[in-house]
Backbone as JSON, one array per atom type, in Angstrom:
{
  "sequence": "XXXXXXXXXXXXXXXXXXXXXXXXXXXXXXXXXXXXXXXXXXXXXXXXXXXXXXXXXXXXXXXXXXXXXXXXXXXXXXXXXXXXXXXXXXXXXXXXXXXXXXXXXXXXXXXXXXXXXXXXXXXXXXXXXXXXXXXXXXXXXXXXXXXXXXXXXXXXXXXXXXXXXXXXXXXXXXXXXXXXXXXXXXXXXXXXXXXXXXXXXXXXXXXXXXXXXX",
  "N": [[-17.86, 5.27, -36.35], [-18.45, 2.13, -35.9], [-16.76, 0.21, -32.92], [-15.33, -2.98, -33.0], [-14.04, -3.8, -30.26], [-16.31, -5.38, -27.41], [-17.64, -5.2, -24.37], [-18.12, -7.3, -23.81], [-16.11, -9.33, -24.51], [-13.51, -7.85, -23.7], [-14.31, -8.7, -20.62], [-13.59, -11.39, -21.27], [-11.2, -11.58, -21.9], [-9.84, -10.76, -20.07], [-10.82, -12.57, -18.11], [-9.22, -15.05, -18.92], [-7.09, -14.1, -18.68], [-6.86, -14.13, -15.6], [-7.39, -16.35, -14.79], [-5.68, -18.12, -16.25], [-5.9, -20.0, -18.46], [-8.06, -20.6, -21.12], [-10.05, -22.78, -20.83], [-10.3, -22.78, -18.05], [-11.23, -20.26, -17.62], [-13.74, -20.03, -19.24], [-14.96, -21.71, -17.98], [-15.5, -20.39, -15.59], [-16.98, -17.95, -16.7], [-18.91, -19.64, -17.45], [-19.44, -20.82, -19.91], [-18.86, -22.41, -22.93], [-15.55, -23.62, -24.3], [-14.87, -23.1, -26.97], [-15.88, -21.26, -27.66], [-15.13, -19.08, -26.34], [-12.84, -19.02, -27.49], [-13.54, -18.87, -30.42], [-14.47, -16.04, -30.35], [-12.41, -14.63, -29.41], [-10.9, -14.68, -32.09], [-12.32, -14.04, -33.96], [-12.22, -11.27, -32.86], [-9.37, -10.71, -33.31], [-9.18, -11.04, -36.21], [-10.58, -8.6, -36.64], [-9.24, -6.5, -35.32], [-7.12, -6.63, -36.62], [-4.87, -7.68, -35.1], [-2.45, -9.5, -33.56], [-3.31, -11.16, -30.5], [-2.79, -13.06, -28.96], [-0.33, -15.51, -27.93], [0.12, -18.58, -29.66], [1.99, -20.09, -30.08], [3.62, -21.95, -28.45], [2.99, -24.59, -25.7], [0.98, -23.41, -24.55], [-1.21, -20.54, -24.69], [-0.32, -17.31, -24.69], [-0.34, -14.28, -23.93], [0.3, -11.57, -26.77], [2.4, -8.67, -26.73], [0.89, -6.66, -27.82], [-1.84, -8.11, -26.99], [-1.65, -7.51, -24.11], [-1.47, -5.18, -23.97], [-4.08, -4.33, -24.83], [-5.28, -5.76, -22.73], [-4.55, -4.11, -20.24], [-5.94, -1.71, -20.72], [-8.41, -2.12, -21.45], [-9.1, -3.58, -18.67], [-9.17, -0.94, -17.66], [-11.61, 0.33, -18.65], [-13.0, -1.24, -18.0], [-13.05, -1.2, -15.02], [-14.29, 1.83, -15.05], [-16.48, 1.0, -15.85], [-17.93, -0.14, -14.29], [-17.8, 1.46, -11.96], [-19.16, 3.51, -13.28], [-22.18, 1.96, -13.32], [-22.44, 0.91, -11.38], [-22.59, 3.72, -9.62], [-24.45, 5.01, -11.14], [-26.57, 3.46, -10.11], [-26.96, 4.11, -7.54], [-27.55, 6.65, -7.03], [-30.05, 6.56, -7.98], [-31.33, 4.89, -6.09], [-31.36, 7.2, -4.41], [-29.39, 8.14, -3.12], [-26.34, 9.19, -1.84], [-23.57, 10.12, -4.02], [-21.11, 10.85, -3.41], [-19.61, 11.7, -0.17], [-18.77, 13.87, 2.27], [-18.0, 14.45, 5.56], [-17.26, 16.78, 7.78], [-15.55, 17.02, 10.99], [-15.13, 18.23, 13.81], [-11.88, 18.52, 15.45], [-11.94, 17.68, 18.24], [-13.85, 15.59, 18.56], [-13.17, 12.11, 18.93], [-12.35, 10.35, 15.83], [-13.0, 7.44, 15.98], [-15.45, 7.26, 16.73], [-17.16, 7.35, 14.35], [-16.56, 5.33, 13.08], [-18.23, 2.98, 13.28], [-20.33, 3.87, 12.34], [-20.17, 4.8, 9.5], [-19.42, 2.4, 8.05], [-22.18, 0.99, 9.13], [-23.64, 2.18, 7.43], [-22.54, 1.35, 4.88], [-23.61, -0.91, 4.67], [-25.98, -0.71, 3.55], [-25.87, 1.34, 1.7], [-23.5, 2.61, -1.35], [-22.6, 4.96, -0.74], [-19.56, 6.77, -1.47], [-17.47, 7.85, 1.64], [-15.91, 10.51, 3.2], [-13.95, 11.27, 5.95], [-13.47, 14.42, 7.51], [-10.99, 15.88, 9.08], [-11.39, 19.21, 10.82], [-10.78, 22.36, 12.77], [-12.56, 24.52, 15.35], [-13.32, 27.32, 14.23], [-12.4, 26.65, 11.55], [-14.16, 24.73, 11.28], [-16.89, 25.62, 10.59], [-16.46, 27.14, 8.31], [-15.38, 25.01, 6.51], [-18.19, 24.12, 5.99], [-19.71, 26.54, 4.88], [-17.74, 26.92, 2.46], [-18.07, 24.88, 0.86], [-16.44, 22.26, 1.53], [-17.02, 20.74, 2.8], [-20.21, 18.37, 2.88], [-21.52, 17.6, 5.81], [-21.67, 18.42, 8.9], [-20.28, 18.04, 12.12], [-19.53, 19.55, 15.01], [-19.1, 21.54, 18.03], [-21.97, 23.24, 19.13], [-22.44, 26.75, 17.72], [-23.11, 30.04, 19.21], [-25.02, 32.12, 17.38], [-26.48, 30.79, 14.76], [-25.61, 30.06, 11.32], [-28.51, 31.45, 9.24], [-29.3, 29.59, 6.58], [-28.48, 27.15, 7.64], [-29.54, 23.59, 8.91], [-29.78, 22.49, 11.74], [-29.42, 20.09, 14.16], [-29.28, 18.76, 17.8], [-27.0, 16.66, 18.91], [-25.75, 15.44, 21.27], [-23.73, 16.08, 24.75], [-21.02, 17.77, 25.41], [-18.57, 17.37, 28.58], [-15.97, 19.85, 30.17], [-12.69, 19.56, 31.2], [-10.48, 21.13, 32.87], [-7.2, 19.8, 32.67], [-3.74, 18.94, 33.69], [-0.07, 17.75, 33.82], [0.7, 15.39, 36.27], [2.98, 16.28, 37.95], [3.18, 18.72, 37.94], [3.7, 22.16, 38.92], [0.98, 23.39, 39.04], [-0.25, 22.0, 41.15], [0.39, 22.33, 43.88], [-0.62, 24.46, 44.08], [-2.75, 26.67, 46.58], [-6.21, 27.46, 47.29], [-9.11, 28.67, 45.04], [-9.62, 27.42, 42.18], [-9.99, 29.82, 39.87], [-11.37, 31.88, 37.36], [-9.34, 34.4, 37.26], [-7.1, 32.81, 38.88], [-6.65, 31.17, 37.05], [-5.31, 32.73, 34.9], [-2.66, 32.74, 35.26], [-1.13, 30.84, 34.33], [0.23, 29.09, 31.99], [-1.5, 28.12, 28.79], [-1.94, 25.57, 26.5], [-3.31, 25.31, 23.33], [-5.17, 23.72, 20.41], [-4.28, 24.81, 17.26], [-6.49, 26.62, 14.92], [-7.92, 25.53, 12.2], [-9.36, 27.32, 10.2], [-9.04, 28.62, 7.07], [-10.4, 31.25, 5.88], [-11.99, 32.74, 7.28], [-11.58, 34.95, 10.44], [-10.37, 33.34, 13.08], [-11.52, 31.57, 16.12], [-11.49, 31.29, 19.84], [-11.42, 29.35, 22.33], [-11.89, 29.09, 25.58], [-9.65, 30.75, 26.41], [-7.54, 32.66, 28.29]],
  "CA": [[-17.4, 3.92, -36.72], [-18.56, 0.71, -34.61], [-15.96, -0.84, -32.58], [-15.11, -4.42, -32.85], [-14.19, -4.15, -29.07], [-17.16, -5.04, -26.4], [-17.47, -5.31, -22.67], [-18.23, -9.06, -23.24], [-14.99, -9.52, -25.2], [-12.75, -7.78, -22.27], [-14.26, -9.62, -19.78], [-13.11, -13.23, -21.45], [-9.83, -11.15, -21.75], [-9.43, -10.68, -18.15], [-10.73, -13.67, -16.96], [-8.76, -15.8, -19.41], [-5.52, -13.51, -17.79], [-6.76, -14.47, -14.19], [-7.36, -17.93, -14.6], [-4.36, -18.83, -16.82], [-6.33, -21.2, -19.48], [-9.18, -20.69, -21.53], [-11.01, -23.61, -20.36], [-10.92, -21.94, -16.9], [-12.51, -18.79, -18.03], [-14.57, -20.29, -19.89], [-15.5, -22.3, -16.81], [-15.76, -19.22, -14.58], [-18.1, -17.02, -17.45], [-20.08, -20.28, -18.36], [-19.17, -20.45, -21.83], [-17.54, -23.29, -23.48], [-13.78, -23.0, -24.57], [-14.81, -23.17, -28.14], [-16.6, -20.27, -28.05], [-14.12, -17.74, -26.45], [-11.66, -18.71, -28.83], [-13.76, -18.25, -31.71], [-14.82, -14.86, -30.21], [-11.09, -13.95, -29.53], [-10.08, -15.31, -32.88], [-12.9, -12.79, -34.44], [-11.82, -9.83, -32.27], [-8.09, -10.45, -33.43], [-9.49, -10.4, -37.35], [-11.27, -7.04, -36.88], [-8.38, -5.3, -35.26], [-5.67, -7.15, -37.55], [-3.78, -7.67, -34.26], [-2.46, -10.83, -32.55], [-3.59, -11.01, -29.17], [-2.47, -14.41, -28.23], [1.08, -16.29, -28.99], [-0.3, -19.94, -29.8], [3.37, -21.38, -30.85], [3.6, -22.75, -27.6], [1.74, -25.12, -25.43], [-0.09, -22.51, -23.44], [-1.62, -19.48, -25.17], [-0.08, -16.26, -24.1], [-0.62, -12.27, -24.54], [1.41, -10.79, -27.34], [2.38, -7.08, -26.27], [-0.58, -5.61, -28.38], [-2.93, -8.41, -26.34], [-1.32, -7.25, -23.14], [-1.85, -3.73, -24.21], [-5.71, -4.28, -25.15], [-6.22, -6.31, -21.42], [-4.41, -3.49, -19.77], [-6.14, -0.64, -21.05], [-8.99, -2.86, -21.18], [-9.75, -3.15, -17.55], [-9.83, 0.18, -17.11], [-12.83, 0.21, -19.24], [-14.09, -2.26, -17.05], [-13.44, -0.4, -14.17], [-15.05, 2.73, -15.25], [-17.7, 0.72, -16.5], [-18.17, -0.59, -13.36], [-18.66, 2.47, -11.45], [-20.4, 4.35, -13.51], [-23.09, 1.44, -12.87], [-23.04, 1.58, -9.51], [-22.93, 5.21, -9.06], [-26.33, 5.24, -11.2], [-27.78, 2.76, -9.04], [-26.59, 4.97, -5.72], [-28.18, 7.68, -7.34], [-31.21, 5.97, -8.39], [-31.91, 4.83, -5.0], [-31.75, 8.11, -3.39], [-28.46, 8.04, -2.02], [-25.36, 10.82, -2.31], [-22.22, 9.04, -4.32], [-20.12, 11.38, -2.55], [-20.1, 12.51, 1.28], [-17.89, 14.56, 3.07], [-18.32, 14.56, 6.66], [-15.98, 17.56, 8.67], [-16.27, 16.94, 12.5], [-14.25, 19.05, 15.59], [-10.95, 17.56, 16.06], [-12.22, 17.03, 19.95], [-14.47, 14.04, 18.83], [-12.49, 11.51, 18.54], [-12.89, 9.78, 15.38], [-13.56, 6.04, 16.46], [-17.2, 7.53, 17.03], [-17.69, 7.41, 12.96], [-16.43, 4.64, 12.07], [-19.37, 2.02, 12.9], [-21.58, 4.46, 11.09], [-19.91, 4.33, 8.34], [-20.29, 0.71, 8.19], [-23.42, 0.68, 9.04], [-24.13, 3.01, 5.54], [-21.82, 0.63, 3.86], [-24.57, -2.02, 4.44], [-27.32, -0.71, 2.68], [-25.36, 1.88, 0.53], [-22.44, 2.29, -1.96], [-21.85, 5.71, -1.11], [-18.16, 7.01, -0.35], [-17.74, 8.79, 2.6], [-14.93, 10.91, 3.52], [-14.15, 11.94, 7.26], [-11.98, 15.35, 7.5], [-11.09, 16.74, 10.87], [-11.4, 20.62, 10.81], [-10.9, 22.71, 14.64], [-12.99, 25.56, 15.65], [-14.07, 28.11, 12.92], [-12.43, 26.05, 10.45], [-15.5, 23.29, 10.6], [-18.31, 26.16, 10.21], [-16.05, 27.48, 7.08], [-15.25, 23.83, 5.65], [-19.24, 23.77, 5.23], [-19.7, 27.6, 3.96], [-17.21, 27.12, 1.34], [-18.82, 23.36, 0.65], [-15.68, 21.44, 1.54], [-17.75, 19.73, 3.49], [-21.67, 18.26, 3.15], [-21.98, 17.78, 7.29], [-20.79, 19.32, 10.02], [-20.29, 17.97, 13.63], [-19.02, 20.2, 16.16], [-19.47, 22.19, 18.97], [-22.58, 24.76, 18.72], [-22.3, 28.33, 17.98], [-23.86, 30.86, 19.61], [-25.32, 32.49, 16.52], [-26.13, 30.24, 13.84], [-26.0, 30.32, 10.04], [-30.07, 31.16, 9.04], [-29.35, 28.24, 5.71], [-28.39, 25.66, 7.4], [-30.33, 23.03, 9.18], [-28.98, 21.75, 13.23], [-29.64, 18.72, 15.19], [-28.36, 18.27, 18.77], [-26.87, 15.41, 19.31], [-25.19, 15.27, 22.89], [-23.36, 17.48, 24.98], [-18.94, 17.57, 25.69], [-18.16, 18.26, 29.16], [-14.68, 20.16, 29.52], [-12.36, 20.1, 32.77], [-9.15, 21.54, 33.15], [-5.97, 18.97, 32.87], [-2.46, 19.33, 33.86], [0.58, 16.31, 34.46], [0.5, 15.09, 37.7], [3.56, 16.77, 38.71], [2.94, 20.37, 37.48], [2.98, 22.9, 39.81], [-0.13, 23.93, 39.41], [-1.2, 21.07, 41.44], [1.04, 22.97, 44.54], [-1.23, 25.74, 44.69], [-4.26, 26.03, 47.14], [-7.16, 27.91, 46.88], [-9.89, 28.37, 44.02], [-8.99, 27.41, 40.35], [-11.42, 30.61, 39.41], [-10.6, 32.68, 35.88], [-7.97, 34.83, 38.05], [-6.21, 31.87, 39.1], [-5.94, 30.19, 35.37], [-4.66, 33.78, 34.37], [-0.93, 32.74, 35.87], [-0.6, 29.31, 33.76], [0.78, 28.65, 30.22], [-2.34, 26.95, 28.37], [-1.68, 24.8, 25.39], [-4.13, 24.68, 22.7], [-4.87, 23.32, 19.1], [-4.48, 25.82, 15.98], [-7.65, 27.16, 14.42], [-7.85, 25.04, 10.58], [-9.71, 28.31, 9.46], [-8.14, 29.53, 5.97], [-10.21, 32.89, 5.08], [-12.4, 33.23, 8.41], [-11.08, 34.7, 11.55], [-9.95, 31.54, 14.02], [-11.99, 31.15, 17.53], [-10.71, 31.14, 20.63], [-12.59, 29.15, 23.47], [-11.4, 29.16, 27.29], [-8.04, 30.69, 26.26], [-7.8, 34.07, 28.8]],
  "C": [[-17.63, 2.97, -35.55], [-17.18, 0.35, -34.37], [-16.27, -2.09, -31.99], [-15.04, -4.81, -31.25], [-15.04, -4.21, -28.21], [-16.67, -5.68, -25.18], [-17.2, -7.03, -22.34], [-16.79, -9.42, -23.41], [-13.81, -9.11, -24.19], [-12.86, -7.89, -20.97], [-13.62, -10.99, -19.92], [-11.58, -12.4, -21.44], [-9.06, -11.49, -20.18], [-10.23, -11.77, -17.49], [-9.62, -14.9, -17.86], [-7.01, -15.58, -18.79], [-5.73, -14.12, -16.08], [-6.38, -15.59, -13.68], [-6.6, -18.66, -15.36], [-4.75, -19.64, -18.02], [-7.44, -20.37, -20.03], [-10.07, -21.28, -21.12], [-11.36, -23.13, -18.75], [-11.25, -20.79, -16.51], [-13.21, -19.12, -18.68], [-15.68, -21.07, -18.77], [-15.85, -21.35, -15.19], [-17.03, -18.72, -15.5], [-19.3, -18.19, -17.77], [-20.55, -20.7, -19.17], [-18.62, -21.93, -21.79], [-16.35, -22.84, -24.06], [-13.92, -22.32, -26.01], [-15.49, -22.07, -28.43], [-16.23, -18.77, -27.19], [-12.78, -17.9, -27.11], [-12.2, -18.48, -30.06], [-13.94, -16.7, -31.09], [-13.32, -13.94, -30.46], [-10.95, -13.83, -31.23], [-10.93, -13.94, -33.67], [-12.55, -11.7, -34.07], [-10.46, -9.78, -33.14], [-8.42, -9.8, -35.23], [-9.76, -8.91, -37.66], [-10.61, -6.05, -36.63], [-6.74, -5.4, -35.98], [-4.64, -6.99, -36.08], [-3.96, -9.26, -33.79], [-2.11, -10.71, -31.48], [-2.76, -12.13, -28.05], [-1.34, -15.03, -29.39], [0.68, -17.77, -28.93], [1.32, -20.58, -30.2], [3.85, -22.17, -29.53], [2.49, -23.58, -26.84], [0.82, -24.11, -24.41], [0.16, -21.12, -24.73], [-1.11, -18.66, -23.91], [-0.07, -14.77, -25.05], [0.5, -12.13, -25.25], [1.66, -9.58, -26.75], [1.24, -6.93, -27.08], [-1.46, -6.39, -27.26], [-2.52, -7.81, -25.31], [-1.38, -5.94, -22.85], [-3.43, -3.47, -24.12], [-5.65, -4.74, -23.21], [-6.15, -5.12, -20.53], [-5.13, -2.31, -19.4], [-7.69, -0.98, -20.91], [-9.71, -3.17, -20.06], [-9.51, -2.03, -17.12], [-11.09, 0.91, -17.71], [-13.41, -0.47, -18.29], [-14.37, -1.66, -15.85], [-14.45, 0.91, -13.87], [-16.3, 2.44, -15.51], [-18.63, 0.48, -15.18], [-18.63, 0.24, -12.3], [-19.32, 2.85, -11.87], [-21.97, 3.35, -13.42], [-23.56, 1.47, -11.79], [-23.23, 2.82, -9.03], [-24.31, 5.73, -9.44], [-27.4, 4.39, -10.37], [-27.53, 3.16, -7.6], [-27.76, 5.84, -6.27], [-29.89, 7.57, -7.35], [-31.99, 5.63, -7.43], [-32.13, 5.37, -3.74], [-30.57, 8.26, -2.52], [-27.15, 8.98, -2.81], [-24.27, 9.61, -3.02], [-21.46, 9.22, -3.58], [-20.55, 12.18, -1.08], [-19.34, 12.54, 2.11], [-18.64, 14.88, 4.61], [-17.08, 15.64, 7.6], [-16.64, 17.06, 10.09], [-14.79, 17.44, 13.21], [-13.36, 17.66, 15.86], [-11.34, 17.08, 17.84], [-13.3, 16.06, 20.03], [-13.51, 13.01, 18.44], [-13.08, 10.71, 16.97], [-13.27, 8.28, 15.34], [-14.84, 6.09, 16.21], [-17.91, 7.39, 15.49], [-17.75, 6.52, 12.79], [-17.93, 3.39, 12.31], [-20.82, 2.89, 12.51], [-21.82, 4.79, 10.02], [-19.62, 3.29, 7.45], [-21.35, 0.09, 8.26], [-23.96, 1.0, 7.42], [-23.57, 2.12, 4.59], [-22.86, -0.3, 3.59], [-26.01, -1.86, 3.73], [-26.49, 0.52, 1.3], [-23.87, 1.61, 0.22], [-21.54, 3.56, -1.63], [-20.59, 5.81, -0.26], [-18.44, 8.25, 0.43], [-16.08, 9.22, 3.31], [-14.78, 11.76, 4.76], [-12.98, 13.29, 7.21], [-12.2, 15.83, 8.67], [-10.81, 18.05, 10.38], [-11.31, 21.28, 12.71], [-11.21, 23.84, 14.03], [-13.59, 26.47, 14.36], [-13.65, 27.69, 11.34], [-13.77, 24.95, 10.29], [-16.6, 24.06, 10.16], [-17.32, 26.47, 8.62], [-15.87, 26.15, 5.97], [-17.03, 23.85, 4.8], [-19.99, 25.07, 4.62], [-18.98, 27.23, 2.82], [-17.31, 25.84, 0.79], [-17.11, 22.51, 0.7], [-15.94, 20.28, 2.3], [-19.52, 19.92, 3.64], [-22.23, 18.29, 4.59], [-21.2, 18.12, 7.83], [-20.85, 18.67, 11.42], [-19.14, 18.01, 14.65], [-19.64, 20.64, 16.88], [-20.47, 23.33, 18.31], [-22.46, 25.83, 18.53], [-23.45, 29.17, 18.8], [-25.16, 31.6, 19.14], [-24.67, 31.59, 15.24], [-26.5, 30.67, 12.27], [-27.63, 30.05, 9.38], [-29.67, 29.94, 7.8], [-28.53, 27.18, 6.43], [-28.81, 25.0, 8.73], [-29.33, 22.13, 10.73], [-29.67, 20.88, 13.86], [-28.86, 18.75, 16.33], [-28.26, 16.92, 18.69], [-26.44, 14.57, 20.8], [-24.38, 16.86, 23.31], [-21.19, 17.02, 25.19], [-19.02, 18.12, 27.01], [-16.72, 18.66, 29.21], [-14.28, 20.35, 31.18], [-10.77, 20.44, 32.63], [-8.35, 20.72, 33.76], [-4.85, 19.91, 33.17], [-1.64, 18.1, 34.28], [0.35, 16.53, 35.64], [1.83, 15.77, 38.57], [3.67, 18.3, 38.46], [2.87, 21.21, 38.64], [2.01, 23.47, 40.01], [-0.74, 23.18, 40.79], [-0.63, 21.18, 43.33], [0.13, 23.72, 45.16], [-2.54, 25.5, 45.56], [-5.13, 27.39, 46.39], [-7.96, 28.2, 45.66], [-9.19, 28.45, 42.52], [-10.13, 28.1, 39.62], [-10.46, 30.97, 37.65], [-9.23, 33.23, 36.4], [-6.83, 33.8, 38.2], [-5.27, 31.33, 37.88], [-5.2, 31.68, 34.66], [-2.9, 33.58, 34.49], [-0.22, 31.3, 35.29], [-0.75, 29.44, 32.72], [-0.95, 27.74, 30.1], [-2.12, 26.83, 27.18], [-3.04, 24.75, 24.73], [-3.98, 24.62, 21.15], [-4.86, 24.82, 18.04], [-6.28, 25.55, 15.34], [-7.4, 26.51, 13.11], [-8.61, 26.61, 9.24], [-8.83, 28.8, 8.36], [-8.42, 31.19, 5.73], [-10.86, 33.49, 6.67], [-11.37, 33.52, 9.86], [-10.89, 33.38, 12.65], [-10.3, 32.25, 14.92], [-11.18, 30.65, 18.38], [-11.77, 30.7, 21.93], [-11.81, 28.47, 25.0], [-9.89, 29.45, 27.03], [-8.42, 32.16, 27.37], [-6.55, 35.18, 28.6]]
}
């Protein structure tokens, strides 16, 4: 069965709700007045509902119209992506893109590159922080499309690495710690006699990595 309702028809809806008048949705879409009230006036025939309360001086939504606009733009919305997501697609570009990266980059470092992508694409891009053998597992068990962390030693033969820079790493402590008491060399031996603090492993099924813990 055709429906009476189209896209054109709940656009004058929702702009006639934005802009408070007819004549200034009609003056937004381009239209004359007289010709989204006949359109309304036809829509209301076809679904035997009244959309609009005319007994006053300003046209307003009955509950059923206020029901149709409601329900209404979310047609529009949907309509609306699914356009743009075929024209992401269309021009070679992911809709969706998960990025995991090693809680020890900060993330600041993303964000004007995900800005930059904003400027030529639509797609969304989602940053998740993962630590240590959780970021290689986020992109085994596809919870994540990229990966940037620290190298492994032995990498996975499917999947494809780029260096990008390097991290160096130096051994902190507050400024009044006793470590900072002691003389001679801060070798492995030495760090053997001090508490070290570090982050939890995000790993769910893989064993969790352990790097300069002794």
């Amino acid at each position: 069965m055709h429906s009476p309702i189209t896209l054109e028809a709940l656009y004058i809806l929702d702009a006639i709700d934005r802009r408070g008048s007819f004549a200034a949705a009609a003056h937004e879409l381009n239209r004359a007045p007289s010709s989204l009230s006949y359109q309304i006036q036809k829509l209301e025939q076809e679904l035997d509902i009244i959309i609009f309360d005319r007994s006053g001086h300003k046209a307003n939504f009955t509950d059923s119209g206020r029901l149709l606009l409601d329900q209404g733009r979310l047609i529009l919305s949907a309509t609306d992506k699914l356009v743009n997501d075929a024209t992401v697609l269309a021009n070679g570009w992911e809709l969706d893109l998960t990025i995991a990266y090693d809680g020890i980059i900060p993330i600041n470092n993303f964000f004007p590159m995900v800005s930059a992508l904003g400027d030529i694409s639509k797609t969304r891009v989602r940053l998740q922080e993962e630590i240590l053998a959780g970021c290689w597992e986020s992109l085994a068990t596809d919870r994540a499309d990229l990966l940037i962390c620290p190298r492994l030693d032995t990498l996975p033969h499917d999947v494809k690495v780029e260096t990008l820079g390097s991290i160096s790493f130096i051994w902190v402590a507050a400024t009044d710690h006793y470590v900072h008491k002691r003389r001679g060399v801060f070798d492995e031996e030495a760090r053997l006699k001090y508490r070290i603090i570090a982050i939890s492993d995000t790993a769910r099924e893989q064993p969790p990595l352990s790097v300069n813990i002794l």
